[in-house]
C-alpha positions in Angstrom: 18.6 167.6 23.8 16.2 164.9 23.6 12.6 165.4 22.7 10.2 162.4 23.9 6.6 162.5 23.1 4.7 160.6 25.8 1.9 158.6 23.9 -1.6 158.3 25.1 -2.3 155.4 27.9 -3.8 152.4 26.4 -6.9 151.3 28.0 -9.3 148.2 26.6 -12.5 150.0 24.7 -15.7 149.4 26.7 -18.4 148.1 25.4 -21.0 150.7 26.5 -23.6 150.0 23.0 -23.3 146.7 24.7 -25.1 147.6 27.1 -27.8 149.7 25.9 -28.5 147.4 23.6 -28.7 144.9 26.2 -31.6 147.2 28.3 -33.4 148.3 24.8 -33.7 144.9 24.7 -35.0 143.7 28.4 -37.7 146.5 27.8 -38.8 145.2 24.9 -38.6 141.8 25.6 -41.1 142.9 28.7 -43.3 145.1 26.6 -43.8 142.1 24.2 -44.8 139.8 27.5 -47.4 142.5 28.6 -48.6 142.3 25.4 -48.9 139.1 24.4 -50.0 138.1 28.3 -52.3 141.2 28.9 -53.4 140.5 24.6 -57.4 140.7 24.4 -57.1 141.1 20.6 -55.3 139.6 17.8 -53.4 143.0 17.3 -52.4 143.3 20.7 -50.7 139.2 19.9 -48.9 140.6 16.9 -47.6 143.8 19.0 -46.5 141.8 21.2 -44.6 139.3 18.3 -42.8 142.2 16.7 -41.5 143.5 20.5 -40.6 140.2 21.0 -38.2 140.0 17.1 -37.6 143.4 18.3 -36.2 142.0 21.5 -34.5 139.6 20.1 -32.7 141.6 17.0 -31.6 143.9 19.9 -30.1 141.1 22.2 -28.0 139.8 18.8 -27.0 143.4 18.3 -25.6 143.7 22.1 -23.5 140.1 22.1 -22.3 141.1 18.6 -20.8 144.4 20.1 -19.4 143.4 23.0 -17.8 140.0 21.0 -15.7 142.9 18.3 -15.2 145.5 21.8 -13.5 142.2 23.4 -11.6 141.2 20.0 -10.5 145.0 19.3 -8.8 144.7 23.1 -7.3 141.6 22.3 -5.6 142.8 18.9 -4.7 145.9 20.7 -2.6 144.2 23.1 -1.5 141.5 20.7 0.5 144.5 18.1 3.7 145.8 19.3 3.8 149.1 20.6 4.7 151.9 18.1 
């Protein structure tokens, strides 16, 4: 008798932080324009700066995670099956 263990079905990783970070970012990146345009003070210009670095920390975070999902699928499918 022959026991076979089926393995689990491979599928590529999404890259769902991807795309949160990607939204975090678009609504920061608008808060920091409402900000900075609707700004009558000088705090209401430095809000809107850090949203804006916010934005911007947030948008390298999302290309950075979907760059290693995308190169864990491709080293995945590079190694021989087990």
């Amino acid at each position: 008798m022959d026991i076979t263990i089926s393995g689990a079905t491979r599928r590529s990783p999404r890259p769902i932080a991807a795309w949160i970070l990607g939204i975090l970012s678009l609504a920061h990146g608008l808060a920091a324009f409402v900000f900075v345009a609707g700004g009558r003070t000088p705090a209401n210009e430095l809000e809107g700066f850090v949203m804006g670095t916010s934005a911007s920390v947030l948008m390298v975070g999302a290309v950075l995670s979907y760059g290693l999902a995308r190169l864990r699928a491709e080293l995945r499918s590079a190694m021989p099956p087990r």
